[in-house]
N, C-alpha and C positions, 0 to 999 in steps of 0.2 A: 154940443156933442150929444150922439145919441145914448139914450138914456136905456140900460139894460134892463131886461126881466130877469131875474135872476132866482134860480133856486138852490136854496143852501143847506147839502147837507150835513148835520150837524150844529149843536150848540153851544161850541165850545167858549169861556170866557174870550181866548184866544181871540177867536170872528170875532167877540161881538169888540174887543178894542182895535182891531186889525182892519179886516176887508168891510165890515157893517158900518164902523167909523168912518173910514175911508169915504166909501158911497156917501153915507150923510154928509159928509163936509164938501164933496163935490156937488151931489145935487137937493141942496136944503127945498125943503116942502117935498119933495118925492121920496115912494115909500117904493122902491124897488123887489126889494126881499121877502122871500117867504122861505120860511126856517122849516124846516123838516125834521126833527127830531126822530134819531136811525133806532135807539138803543130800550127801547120797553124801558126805560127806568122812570115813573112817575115823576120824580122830582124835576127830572131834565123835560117834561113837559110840560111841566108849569111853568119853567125857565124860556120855556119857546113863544108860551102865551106872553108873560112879562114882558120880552123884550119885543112885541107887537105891540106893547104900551108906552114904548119909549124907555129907554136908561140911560146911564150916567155911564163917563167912564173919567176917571180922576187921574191928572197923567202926573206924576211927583217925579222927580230925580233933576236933573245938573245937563242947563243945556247951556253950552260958551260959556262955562266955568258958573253961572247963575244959576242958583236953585227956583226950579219949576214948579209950583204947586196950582193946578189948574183942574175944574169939571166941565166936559162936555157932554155934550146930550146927543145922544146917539136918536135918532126918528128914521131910520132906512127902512127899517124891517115891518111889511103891513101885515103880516100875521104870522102863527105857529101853528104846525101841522104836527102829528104825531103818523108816523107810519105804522101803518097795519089797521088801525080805526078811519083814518083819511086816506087809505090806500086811492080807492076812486077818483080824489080831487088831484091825490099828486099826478094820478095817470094821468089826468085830464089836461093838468099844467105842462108834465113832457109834451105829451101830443100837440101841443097847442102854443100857448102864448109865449112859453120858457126859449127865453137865444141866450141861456150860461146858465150852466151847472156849476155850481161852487161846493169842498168838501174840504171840511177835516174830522177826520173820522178815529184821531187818536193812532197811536201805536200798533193796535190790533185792527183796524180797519181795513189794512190791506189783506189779512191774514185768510185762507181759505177758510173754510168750514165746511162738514160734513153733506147741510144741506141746499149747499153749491152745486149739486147734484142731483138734487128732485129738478122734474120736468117744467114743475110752475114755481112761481114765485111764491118764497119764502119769507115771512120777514126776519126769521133768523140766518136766513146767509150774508156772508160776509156782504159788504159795498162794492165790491167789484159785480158780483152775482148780481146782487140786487139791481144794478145798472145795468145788466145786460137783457134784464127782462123790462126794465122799467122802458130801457132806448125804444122796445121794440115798437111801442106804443107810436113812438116819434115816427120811423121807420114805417109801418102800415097807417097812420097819416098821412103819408106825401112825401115823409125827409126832411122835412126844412131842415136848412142848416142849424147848428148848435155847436156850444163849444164849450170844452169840459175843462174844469180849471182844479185841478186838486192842491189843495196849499199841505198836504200831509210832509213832513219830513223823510221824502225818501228821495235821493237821487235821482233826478229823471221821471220826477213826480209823474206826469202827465203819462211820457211812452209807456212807464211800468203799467199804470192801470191800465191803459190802451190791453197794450198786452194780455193781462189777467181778463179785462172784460171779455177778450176774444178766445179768452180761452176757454170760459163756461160755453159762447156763443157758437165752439165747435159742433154743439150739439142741435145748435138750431140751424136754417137752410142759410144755402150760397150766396144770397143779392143780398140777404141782412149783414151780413158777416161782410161782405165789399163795401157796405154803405159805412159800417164801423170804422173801416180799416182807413176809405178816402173817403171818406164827405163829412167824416164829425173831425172836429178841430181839439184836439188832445194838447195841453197848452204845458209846459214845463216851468217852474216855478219854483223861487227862496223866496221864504219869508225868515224874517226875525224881527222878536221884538217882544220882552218880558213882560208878563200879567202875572204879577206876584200872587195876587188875592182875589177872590171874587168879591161883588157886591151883591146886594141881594134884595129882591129877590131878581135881578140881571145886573150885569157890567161887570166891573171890576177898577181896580188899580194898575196901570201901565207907565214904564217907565215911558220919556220922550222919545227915544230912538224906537223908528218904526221902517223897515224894508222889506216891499214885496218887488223881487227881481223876477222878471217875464222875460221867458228868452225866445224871441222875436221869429218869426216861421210865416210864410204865405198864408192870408187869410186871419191874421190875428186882428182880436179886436180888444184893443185895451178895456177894460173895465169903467176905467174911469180918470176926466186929468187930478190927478193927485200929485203933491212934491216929495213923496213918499214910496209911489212907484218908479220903477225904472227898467225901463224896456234894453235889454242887452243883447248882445249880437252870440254872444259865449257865454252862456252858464255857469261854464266851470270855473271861470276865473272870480266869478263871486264866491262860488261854494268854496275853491280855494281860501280865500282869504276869511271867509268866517269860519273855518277848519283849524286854517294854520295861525289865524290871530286872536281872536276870540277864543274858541275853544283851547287850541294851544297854550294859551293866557290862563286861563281855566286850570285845567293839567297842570302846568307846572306851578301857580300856587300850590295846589292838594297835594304835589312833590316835597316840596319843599315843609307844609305844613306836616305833613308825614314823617318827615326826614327828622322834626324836631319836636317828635311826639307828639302831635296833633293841642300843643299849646301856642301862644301866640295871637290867635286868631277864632271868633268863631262867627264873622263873615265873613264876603269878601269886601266888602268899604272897611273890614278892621286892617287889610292889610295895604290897603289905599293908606290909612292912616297914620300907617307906619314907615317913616319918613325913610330908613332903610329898604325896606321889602320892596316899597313900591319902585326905590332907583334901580334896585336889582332887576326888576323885571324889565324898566323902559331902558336896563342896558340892553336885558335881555332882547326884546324887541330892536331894537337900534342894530347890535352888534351881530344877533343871530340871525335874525328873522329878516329884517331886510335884504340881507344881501342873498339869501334865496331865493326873494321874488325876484329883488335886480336883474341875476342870472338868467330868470325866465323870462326875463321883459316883460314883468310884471308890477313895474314901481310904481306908477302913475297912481296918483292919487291915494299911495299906500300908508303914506306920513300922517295924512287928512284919518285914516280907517284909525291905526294906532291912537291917535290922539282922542278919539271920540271910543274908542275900547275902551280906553284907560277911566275916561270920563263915565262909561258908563258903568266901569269895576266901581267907583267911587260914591257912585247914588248914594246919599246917606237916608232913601227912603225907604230903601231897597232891603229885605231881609233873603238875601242870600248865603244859605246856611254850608259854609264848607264840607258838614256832614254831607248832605245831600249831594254836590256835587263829585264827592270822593266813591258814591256808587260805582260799578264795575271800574276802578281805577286802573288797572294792571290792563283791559282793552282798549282805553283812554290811551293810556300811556301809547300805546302801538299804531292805534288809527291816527291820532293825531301828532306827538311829537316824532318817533321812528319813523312816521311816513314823510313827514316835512323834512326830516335828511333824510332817505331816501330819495325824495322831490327835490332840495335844493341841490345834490350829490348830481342826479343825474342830467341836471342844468347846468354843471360845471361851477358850483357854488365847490370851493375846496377850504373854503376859511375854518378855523377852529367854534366847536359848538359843546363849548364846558359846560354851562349850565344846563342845558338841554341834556347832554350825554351825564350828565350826575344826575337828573332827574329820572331817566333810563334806568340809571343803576341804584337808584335808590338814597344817595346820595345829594348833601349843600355844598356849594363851592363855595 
């Protein structure tokens, strides 16, 4: 398999047990990556060198019911760039040897900024900006092809930055702005998969479940064969399921924990442990949850998801703090359980959904 040049923006613990893993276990002795650190924060650039020195990632939790306690060693990554000091070398890399752009750029990554707007490149404009100036490099090259792979958390990862990048790039001429739109390859993309803690000075601690879902377009190039990715034909039907099972899973614990004054519990493996709460839920799952996807002809392989959710609520390595998760609870509640019946409702799901609808209202059945 061919072997990518890859540049990656950002350093997040995230990459480095995720996509950097990934690559190291596909192609051992090759150093693919060079890490870009976006954010002027000195620490995160010592984190960029570090992990061009190799790290560790420690993967702990519950696979086939067996607890996991395992270190790998991450070697993908052959150096760390800081942008704005190594501006020069990154341009050099667009222009030149780079066939994938890799980014997670955190929450505020995609977010505009003010100086999204000056004529030249910033290094405080957002990563969409910064991309539109950095392409250009690529672009007055020749074009080689390239292909922009954003693992950020937003729906439609790939089209959305497409989109933003083309939209600073209004300001620059017509053939660039057409090369962006058809010849760069904007790739759409789920990842999941927990990094409790960092290690340091790089890696971190990662549960076992790891998914990067690629949703499949003319012209894609996998990254790499891994048993961890999975090339899909529909998007949606992944995002669904880690919405309405996962997440869903999620919500209605912090429901229910709310409901009974925030005692009981203060992970979520205490409420795995709790021989009641946890049947409550896999009724929940069972009785509500299924027959929604059913509806949508969406079963397949949905028994197999539940069972490895459930498994991975239970990590007892895992310190997932029900505080944390109980953040904007009352939006939670809406995107995710309110929309799942709305979703299984207008798939002709008509069955009764008591715990889910007490959860809504505030309420334990």
């Amino acid at each position: 398999m061919h072997i990518p040049t890859v540049l990656q923006f950002g350093t997040s613990r995230f990459l480095q047990a995720h996509a950097d893993l990934f690559l190291s276990e596909a192609f051992p002795g090759e150093r693919p990556v060079t890490v870009v650190q976006t954010s002027g924060d000195p620490s995160r650039a010592s984190r960029a060198a570090a992990m061009a020195q190799g790290y560790d990632v420690r993967i702990r939790g519950l696979q086939d019911g067996a607890p996991l306690d395992e270190t790998r060693h991450v070697t993908s990554v052959a150096r760390g760039l800081t942008l704005g000091p190594d501006l020069a070398e990154v341009t050099q890399l667009i222009a030149g040897p780079v066939d994938m752009i890799l980014s997670n750029t955190a929450d505020a990554g995609f977010r505009q900024r003010p100086e999204d707007a000056a004529p030249r490149f910033d290094p405080a404009m957002s990563y969409p900006a910064k991309l539109a100036h950095l392409l250009r490099h690529r672009f007055d090259a020749g074009g080689a092809p390239i292909q922009v792979m954003p693992t950020e958390l937003v729906r439609n990862n790939g089209a959305v930055l497409r989109d933003l990048v083309l939209t600073v790039a209004q300001r620059m001429d017509r053939p660039y702005r057409d090369w962006l739109a058809g010849e760069v390859t904007w790739v759409n993309s789920l990842v999941d998969r927990i990094v409790s803690e960092p290690l340091e000075p790089a890696g971190g601690v990662a549960e076992p479940y790891a998914l990067w879902a690629i949703e499949a377009q003319p012209g894609l190039v996998v990254p790499c064969d891994h048993p961890d990715i999975d090339v899909v034909q529909d998007l949606g039907r992944v995002e669904r399921r880690k919405l309405f099972v996962l997440n869903l899973g999620h919500t209605w614990i912090i429901s229910a924990w709310l409901a009974q004054g925030r005692t009981g519990a203060v992970y979520v493996r205490d409420v795995m442990e709790n021989a009641d709460w946890a049947a409550q839920l896999q009724e929940l799952y069972e009785t509500e949850v299924l027959p929604g996807f059913a509806a949508a002809g969406e079963i397949g392989g949905l028994a197999d998801y539940i069972a490895t959710t459930l498994e991975r609520f239970a990590n007892p390595f895992l310190d997932h703090r029900l505080e944390d998760i109980a953040q904007n609870h009352d939006e939670k509640l809406q995107r995710r359980i309110a929309a799942f019946i709305q979703w299984a409702r207008g798939n002709g799901d008509t069955g009764t959904k008591p715990r889910l609808t007490a959860a809504l209202e505030g309420k334990t059945t």
